[in-house]
N, C-alpha and C positions, 0 to 999 in steps of 0.2 A: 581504560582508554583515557587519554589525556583531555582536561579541558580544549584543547587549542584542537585536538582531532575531534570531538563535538561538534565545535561549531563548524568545522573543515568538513564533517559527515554530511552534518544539514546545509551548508550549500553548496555540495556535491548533488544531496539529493532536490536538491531546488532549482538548480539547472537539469537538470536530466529529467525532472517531472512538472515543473513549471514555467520558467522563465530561462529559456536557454540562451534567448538572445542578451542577457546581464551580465555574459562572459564572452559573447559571441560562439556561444557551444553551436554546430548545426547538427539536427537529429536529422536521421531518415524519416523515412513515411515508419516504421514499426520501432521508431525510441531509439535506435543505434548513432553510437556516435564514438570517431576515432579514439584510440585510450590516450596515445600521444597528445596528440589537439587538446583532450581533455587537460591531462595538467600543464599542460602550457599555458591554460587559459588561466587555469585556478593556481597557478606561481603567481601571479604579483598578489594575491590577496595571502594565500596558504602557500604553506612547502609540501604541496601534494607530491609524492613518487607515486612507481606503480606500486610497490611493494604495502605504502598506506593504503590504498586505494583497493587492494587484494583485502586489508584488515577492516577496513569498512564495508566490504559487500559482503564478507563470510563473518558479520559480528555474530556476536554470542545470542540474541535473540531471534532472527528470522534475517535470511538472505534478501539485501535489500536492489542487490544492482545483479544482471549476470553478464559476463563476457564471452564472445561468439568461439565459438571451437577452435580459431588459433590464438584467440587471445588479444588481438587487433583492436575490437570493438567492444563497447559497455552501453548498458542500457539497463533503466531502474524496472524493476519485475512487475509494478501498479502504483498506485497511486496517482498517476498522471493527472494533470488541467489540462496539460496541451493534447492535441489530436493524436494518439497512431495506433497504429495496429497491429498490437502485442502477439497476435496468431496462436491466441489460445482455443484447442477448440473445447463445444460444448461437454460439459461433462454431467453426469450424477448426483448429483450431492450426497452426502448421508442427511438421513431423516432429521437430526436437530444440525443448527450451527450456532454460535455464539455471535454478540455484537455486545461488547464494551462502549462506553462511553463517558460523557460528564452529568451530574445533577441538571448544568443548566440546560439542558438540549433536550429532558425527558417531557416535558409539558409538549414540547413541537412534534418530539417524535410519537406519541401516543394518540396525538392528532391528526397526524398524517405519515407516520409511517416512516421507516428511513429512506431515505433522500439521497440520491449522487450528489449534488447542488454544483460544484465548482469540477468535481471529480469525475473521472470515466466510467466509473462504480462505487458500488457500495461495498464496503469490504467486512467480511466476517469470520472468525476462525472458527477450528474445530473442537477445538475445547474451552474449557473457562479460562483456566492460567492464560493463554494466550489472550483473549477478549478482555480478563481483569489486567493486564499488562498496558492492553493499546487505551481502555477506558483512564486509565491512572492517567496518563500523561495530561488528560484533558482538566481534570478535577475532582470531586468527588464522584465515586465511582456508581457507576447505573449499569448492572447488566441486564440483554435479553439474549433469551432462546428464541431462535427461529424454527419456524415449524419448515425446515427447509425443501423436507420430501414432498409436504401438501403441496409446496410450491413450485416444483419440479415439476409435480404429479399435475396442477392445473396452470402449465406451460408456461411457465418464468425458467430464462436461460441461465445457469451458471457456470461460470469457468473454473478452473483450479492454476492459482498463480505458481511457477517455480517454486515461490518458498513455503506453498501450502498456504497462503491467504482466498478465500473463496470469494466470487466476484460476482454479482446481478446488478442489475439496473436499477431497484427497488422492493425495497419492501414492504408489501402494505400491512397495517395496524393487524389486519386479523391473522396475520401469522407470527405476530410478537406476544409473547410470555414475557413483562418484567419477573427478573429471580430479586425475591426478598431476604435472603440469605446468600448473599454474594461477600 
């Protein structure tokens, strides 16, 4: 992927999960919003087509946007600040899940646990690779094991996103394992 489709990826994904009104994107109530309208908006900044737009939501590491069954509409899978309601329903977890992160956020989170803070969830994967993938972005790498089942098991909701990112509202300290061999 090109530099110039990087930065075109992240404010794709910055209007559809944050700030829609910076392009004048309008979401529905559940994240949808026209594909046309979309690059219309995002032409005078990027040369967004659909075809780019296909190559950012099916990148190579986790599907980040999905489009409605004719193809019309797109909307990011999580991540979200702004409100909607992605109509995921509740799911299972398996017994561990992963949470990547950075060095400097392990003092806060050991304190109190991870945090939605800005976001609609906390997001976590199912294995390492994925969690040491999303932790690198941030800095030096911190993983934890979540005790996910105990948490299921004493009625914390999870969902399971489209691209397989798992989603709760928090998680508290007693079901965090930092891994010292990440």
């Amino acid at each position: 992927m090109t530099d110039n489709n990087k930065r075109m990826g992240k404010y794709v994904s910055m209007l559809l999960r944050h700030h829609p009104e910076e392009a004048g994107v309008i979401l529905d109530e559940h994240g949808w919003t026209d594909v046309k309208d979309l690059i219309e908006k995002v032409n005078p900044r990027y040369p967004l087509t659909e075809e780019i737009l296909h190559q950012l939501a099916f990148g190579p590491h986790k599907q980040k946007y999905e489009f409605s069954e004719d193809g019309r509409r797109i909307r990011a899978v999580h991540g979200h600040s702004v409100k909607v309601d992605l109509g995921y329903e509740e799911t299972q977890p398996p017994e561990i899940l992963y949470h990547g992160t950075a060095e400097k956020y392990r003092e806060s989170i050991e304190k109190s646990g991870l945090e939605k803070r800005n976001r609609q969830y906390v997001h976590l994967s199912e294995n390492t690779e994925q969690a040491k993938a999303v932790g690198l972005r941030h800095g030096k790498l911190v993983l934890y094991s979540v005790k996910a089942g105990e948490m299921h098991d004493g009625g914390y909701v999870f969902y399971r996103s489209k691209s397989g990112v798992w989603l709760t509202d928090s998680v508290p300290v007693k079901y965090l394992i930092r891994m010292v061999d990440c």
